[in-house]
N, C-alpha and C positions, 0 to 999 in steps of 0.2 A: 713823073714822080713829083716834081715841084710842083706843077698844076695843080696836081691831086691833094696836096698838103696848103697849099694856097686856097683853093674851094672848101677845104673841110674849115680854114681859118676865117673865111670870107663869106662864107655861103649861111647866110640865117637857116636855110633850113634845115640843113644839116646839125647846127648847134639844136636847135630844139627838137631834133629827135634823136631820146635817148632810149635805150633799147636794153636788154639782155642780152640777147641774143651776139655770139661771135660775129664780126665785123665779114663781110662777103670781098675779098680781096679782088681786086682787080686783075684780070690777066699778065697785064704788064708788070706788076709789081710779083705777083709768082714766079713769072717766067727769070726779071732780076732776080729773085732771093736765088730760086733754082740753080742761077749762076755762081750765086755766092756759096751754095752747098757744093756745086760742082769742085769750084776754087777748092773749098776747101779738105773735099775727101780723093786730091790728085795727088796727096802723099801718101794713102794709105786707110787714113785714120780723119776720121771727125771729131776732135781731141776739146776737152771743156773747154780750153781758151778760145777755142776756133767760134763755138759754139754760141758762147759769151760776146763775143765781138760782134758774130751776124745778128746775134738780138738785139744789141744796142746798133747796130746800124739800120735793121727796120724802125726801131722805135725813133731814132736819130731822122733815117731818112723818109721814112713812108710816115710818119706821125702816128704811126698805132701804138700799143702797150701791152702791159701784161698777158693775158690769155689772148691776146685780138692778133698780138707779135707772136706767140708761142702759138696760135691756129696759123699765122701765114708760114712760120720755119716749117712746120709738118707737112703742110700740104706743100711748100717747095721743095721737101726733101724728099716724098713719095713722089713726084714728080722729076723730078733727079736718078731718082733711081730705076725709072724707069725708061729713063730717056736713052737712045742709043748716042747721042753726041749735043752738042751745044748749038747746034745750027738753028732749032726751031726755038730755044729760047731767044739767041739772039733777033730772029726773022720778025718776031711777035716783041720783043722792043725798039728795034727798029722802027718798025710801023708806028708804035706809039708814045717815042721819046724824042724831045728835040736834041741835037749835037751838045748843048750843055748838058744836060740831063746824063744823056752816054758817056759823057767824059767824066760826070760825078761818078756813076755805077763803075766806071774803070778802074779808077779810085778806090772806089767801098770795094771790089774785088782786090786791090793790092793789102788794102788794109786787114783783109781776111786771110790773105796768104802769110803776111808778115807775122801771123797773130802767134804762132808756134815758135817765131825768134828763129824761123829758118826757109829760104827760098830754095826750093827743089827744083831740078831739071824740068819736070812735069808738070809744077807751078805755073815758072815760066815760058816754057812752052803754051801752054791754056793759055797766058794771057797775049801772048802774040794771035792764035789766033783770033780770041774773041773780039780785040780790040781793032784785028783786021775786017774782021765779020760786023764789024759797030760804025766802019767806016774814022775808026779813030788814026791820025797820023800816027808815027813811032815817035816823033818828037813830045805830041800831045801823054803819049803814054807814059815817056816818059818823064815827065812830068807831074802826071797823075801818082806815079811812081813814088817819087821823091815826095810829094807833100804824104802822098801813106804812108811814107818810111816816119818822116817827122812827125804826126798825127799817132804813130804806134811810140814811138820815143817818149811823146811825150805824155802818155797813161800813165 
């Protein structure tokens, strides 16, 4: 994730080419948002504020925008919904994120869960395993934990 927003920062060629066309997202950042859709429909409901929050954390974390953020949530969410469990998202960021990177995404999933002003059993449940499946310690999580709580605080 950082990589990828550091090359699009750094990379000339990327800056001169500008395009129409919707941004072609990267596996790894689908398979994250997918998490972040997952996070968010374990109460129930995919609720505006949840909703509103995953947008500004792709635009926040992946450095996309407008229609380029709102093509990545769709195609994570059709992916989400079709997935039996979080194992293959996680499998497929593993592969392609360093131990920072995972512990941000830990993060931007707490601050998804937070987003409705309520943590569910099923919430946190997901996020023990993901953050097991991410190779993240409990200590690291939480952690991650407490800066989403202060980061949703303070919106």
């Amino acid at each position: 994730m950082l990589k990828r927003v550091k090359s699009l920062l750094f990379n000339s060629a990327d800056k001169t080419q500008a395009t129409n066309e919707p941004l072609k997202a990267e596996e790894s950042d689908i398979a994250a948002c997918a998490l972040m859709v997952e996070a968010a429909l374990q109460d129930g409901v995919l609720d505006a504020s949840e909703r509103e929050t995953i947008l500004r954390l792709i635009e926040k974390g992946f450095g996309v925008t407008g229609v380029d953020a709102e093509a990545l949530l769709e195609e994570a969410s059709e992916r989400a919904s079709k997935a039996v469990d979080s194992f293959g998202f996680t499998r497929i960021v593993m592969k392609h994120y360093d131990h920072e990177e995972r512990v941000k995404l830990v993060e931007m999933l707490w601050q998804v869960i937070f987003a409705d002003g309520e943590v569910h059993d099923y919430e946190a449940s997901l996020m023990r395993r993901v953050a097991g499946l991410l190779h993240i310690p409990d200590r690291e999580n939480g952690l991650a934990r407490n800066r989403a709580a202060a980061e949703t605080d303070s919106l």
